[in-house]
C-alpha positions as CSV (number, residue, x, y, z in Angstrom):
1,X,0.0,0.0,0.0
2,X,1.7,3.6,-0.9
3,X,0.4,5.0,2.4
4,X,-0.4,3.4,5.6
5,X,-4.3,4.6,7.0
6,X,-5.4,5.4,3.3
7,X,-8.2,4.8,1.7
8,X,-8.7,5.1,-1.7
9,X,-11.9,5.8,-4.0
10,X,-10.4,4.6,-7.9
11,X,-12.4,5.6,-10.6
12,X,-11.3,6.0,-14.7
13,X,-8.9,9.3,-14.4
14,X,-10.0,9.9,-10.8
15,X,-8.3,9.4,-7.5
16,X,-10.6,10.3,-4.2
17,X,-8.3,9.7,-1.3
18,X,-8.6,10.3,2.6
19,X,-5.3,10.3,4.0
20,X,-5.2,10.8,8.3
21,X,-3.2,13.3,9.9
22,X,-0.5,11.5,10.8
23,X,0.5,10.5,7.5
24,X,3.3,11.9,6.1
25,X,2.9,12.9,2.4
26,X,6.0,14.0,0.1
27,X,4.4,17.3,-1.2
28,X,4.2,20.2,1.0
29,X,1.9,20.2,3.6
30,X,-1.4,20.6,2.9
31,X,-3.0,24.4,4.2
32,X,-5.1,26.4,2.5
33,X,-2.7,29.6,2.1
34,X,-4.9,32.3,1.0
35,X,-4.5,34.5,-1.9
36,X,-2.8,37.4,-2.1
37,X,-5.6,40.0,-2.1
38,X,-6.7,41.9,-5.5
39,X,-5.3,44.6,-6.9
40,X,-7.0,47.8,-6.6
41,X,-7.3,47.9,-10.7
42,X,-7.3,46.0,-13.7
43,X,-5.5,48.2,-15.7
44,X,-3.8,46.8,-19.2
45,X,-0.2,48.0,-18.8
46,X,2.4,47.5,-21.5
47,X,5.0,45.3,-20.6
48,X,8.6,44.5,-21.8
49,X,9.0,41.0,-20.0
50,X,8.6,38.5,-22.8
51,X,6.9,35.0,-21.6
52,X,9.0,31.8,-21.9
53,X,6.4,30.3,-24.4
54,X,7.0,33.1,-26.7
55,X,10.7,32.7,-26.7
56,X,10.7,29.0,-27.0
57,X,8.3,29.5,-30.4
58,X,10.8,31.7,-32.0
59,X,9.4,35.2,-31.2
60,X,11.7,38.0,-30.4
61,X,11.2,40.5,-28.1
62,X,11.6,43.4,-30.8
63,X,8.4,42.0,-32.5
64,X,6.2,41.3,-30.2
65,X,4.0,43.6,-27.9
66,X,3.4,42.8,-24.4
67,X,0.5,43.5,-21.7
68,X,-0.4,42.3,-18.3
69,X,-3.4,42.5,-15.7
70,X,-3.2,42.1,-12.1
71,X,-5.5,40.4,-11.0
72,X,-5.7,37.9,-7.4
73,X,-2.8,35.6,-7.9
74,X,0.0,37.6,-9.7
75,X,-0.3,39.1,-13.4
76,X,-1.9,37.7,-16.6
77,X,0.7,38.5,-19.4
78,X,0.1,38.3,-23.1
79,X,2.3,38.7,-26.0
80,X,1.6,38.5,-29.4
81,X,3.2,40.4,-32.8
82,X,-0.7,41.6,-32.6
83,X,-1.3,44.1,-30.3
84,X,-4.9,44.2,-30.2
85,X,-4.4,40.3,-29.7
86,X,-2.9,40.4,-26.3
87,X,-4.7,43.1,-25.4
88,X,-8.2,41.1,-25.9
89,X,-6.6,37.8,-24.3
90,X,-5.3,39.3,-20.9
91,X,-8.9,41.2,-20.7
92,X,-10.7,38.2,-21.5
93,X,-8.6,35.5,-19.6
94,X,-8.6,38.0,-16.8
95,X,-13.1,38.5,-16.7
96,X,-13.1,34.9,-16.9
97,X,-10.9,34.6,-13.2
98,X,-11.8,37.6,-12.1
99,X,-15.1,35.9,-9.8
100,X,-13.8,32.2,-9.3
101,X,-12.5,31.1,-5.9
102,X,-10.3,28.1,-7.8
103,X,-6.6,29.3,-7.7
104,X,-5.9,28.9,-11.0
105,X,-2.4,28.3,-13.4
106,X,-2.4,28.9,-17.0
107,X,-0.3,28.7,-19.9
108,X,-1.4,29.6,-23.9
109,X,1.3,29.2,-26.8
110,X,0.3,29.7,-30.2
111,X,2.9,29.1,-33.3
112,X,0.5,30.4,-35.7
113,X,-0.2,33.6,-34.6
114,X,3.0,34.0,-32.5
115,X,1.1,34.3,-29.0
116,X,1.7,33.2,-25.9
117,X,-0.5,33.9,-22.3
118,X,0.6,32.9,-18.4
119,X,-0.3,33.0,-15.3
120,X,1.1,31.6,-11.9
121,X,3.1,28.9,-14.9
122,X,5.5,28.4,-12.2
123,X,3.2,27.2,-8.8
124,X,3.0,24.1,-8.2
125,X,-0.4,21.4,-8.2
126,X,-0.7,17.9,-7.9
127,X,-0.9,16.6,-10.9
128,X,-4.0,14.1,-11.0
129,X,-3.9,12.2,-14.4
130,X,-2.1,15.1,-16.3
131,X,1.4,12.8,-15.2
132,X,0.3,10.3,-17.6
133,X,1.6,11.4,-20.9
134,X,4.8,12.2,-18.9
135,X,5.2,8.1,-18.1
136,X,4.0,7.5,-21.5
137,X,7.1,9.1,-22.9
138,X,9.4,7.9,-20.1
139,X,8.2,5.0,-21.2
140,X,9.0,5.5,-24.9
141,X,12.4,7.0,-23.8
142,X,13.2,3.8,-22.1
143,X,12.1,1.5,-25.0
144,X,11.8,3.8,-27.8
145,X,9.4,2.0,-30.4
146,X,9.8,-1.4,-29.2
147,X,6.9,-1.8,-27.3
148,X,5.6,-5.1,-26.3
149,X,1.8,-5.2,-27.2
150,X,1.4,-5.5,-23.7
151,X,2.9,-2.3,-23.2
152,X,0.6,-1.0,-26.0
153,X,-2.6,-2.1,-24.6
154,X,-1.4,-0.8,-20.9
155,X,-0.2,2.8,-22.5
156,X,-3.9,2.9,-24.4
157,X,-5.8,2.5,-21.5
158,X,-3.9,4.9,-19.5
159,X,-3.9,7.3,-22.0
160,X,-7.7,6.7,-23.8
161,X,-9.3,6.1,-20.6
162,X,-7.2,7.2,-17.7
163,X,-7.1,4.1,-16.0
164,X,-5.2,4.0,-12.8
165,X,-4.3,-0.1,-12.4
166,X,-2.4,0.4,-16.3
167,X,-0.6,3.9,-15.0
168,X,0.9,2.3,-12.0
169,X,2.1,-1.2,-13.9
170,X,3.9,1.2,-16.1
171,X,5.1,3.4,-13.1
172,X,6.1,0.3,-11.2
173,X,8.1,-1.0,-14.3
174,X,9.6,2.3,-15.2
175,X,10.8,3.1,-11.7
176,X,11.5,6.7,-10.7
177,X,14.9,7.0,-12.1
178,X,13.3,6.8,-16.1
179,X,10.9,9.1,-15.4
180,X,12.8,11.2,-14.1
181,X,15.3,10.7,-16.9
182,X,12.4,11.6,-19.5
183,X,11.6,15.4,-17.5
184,X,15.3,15.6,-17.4
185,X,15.5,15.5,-21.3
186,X,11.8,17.0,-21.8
187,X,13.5,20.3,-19.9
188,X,10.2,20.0,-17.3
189,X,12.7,20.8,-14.3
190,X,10.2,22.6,-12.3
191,X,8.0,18.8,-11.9
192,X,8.9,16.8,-9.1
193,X,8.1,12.9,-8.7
194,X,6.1,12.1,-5.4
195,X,8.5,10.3,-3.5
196,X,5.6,7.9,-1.5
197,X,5.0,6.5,-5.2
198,X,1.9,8.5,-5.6
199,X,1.4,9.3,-9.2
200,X,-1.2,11.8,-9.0
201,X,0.7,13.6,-6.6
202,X,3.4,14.4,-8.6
203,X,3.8,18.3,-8.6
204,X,3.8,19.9,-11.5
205,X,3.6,23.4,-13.0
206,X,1.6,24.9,-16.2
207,X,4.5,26.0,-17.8
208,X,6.2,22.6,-17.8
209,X,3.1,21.1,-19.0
210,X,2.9,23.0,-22.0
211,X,6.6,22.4,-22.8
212,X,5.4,18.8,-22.7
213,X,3.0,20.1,-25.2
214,X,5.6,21.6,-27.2
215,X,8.2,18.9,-27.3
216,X,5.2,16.6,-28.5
217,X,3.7,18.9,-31.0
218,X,7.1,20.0,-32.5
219,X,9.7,18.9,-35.0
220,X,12.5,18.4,-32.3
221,X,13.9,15.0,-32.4
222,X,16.4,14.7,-29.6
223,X,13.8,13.8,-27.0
224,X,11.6,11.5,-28.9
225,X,11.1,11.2,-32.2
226,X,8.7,11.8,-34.8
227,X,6.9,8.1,-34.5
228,X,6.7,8.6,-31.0
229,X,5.3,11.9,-31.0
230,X,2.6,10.7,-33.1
231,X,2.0,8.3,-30.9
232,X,1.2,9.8,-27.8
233,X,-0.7,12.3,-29.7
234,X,-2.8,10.0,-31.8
235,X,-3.7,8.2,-27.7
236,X,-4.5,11.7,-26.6
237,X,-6.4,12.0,-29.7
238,X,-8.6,9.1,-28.9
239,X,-9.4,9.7,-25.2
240,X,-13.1,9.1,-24.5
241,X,-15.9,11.3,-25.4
242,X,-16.8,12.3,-21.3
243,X,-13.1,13.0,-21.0
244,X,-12.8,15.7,-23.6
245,X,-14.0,18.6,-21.4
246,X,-12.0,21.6,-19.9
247,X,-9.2,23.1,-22.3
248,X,-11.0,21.6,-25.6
249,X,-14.4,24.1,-24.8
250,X,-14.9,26.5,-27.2
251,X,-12.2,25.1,-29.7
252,X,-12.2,25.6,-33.3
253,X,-14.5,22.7,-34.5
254,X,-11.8,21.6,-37.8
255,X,-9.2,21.7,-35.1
256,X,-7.6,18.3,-34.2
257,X,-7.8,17.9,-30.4
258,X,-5.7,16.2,-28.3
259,X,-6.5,16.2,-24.6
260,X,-5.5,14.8,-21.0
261,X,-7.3,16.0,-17.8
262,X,-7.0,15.1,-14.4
263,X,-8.9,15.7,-11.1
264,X,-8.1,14.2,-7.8
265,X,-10.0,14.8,-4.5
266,X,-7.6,15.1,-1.9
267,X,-8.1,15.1,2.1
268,X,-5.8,14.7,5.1
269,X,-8.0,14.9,8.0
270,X,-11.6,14.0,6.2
271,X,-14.2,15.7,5.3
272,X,-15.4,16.8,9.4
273,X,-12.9,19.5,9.1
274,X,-15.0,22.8,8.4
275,X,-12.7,24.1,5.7
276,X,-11.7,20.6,4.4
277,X,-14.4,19.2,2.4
278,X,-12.6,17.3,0.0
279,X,-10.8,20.0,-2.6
280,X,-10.6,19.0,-6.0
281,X,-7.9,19.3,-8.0
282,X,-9.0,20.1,-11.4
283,X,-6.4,20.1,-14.1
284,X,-6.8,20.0,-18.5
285,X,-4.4,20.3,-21.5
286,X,-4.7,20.4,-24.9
287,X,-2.6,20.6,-28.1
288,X,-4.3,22.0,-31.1
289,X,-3.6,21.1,-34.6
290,X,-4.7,20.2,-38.2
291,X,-5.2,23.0,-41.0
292,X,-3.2,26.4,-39.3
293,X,-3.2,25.6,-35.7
294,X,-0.5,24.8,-33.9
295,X,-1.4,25.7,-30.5
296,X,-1.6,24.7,-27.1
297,X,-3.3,25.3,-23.6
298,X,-2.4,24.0,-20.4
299,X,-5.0,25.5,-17.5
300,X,-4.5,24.3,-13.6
301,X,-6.6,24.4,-10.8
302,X,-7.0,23.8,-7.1
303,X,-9.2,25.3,-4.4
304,X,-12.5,23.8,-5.6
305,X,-14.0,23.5,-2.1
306,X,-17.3,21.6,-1.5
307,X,-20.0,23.8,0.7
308,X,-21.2,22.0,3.1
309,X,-24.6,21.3,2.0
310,X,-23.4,20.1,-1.8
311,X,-22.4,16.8,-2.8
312,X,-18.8,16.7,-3.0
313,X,-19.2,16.5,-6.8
314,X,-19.7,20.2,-6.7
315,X,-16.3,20.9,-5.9
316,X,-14.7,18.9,-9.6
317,X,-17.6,20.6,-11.5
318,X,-16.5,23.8,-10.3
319,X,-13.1,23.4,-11.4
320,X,-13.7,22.2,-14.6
321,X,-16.1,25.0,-15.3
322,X,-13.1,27.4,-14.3
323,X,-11.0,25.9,-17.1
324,X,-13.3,26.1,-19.2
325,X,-14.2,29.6,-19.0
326,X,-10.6,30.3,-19.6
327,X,-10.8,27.8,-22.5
328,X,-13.2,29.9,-24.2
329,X,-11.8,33.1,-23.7
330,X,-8.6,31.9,-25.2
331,X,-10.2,30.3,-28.3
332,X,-12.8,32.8,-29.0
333,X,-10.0,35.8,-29.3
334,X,-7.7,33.3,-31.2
335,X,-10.4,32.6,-33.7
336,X,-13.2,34.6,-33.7
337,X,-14.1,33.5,-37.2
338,X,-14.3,29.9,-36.4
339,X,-16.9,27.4,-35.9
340,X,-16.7,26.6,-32.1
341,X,-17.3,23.3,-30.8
342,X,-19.4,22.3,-28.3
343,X,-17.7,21.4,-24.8
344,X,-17.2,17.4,-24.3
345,X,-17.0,16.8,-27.8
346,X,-13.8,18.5,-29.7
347,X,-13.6,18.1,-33.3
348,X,-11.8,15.0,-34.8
349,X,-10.3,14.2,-38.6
């Protein structure tokens, strides 16, 4: 067992889990830190820091024009070659936070239109079910295309159906050393392996998560190559139809969507604890492509508390609804012109 007095509610991509007191778990502990309180205005302000995603898809800062908004939380900055682009996404992504009690991570890159968007990329979250495509390509790493079929059918259910039996074979088979090995090579530094064995409580960070995007989405092979890529793209293609919400709402419906959520419910002293009704970790990415787009979105969340007269449920619908409205904000001032699709079901080809 990975921790002594647990007990654990397994269901396809979800992990409920009650852990007591005196159990000690790798990540910090668990408090509910409040958040820094709001700024006193939501001004635009023109900024010369250039986010990371923007560097890393070839934009310079002499070309492209940057804003920010304060909001709870830190700043929401924007870059784009179009002005009137970032503008629109920090005002947007901004409304969309502006009354949600999640604390929320996000990170936007788009190749296309030379645009990226963050905000708190570099605080950590558990990770729920977003580690999967990370042991998925440790796991390619490791044996590059050589899979057994065994190995195939264990990475498709992970993957397709977020199964939580087939991720831990893998983990267990893997060990901590390749995965670690894979983030080493991916450049994910900021991610950090649970060291009780707990998958879903691996820490990780938005901005990492959409480097995995990049790495799997680009042309760079030095990591894995172009077969693998595909691979873990075409699984992420496939997942099932009630696992498509979050970062795919609102997307252009000719885009191809590949998508990997997560959402844990996590407790240390149960649920009698006034401010500790079970928070849900709520977590989606997506990469983007087909026709133009090239783009990707990774959005984080935590805080999704459960009043005390809802069904614990409450708490993960809240979260996902937070992504979401991020989701849409991002895709609508992407592509205004496009057909959006419907959340839960993102376009295929």
């Amino acid at each position: 067992m990975r921790f002594s007095k647990m007990t654990s509610k397994v269901t396809s991509g979800t992990v409920s889990v009650t852990v007591s007191a005196a159990v000690a778990i790798s990540a910090s502990p668990f408090v509910p830190a409040p958040d820094p309180a709001p700024a006193p205005t939501a001004a635009i302000h023109n900024e010369i820091r250039i986010p990371h995603e923007a560097r890393k898809t070839g934009n310079t800062p002499q070309r492209l024009k940057g804003r920010f908004i304060e909001i709870k939380g830190g700043p929401i900055e924007c870059a784009s070659e179009n002005p009137e682009l970032a503008d629109s996404l920090t005002r947007d992504i901004a409304k969309s936070l502006k009354n949600r009690d999640s604390r929320a991570a996000m990170v936007l890159y788009d190749r296309t239109t030379r645009t990226s968007c963050t905000y708190r990329a570099d605080k950590h979250y558990d990770s729920a079910s977003i580690v999967k495509p990370i042991i998925l390509g440790a796991l390619l790493l490791a044996r590059r295309t050589h899979l057994s079929e065994d190995e195939r059918d264990l990475a498709r259910e992970m993957i397709v159906h977020s199964d939580n039996d087939a991720t831990y074979t893998l983990w267990d088979r893997l060990g901590p050393e390749k995965i670690q090995k894979f983030l080493d090579r991916a450049g994910m530094k900021n991610t950090t392996l649970d060291e009780a064995g707990f998958m879903g409580l691996t820490q990780v960070t938005a901005r990492d998560q959409a480097k995995l995007l990049e790495l799997l989405t680009g042309d760079d092979n030095s990591v894995l190559d172009a077969d693998e890529r595909g691979y873990i793209l075409d699984l992420m293609h496939d997942v099932q139809k009630d696992q498509r919400w979050g970062t795919p709402a609102g997307a252009p419906s000719d885009a191809a969507v590949q998508v990997k959520n997560g959402w844990l419910q996590r407790s240390e002293s149960g649920l009698k604890n006034p401010w500790d009704r079970g928070d849900w970790k709520v977590n989606s990415m997506s990469a983007f492509t087909n026709h133009s787009y090239d783009y990707g979105l990774v959005v984080l969340t935590e805080n999704n508390r459960v009043p005390e007269s809802e069904s614990p449920d409450v708490g993960w619908d809240y979260g996902m609804a937070t992504i979401e409205g991020v989701a849409k904000a991002v895709h609508h001032n992407l592509y205004p012109d496009r057909i959006p699709v419907a959340a839960g079901s993102p376009g295929r080809t």
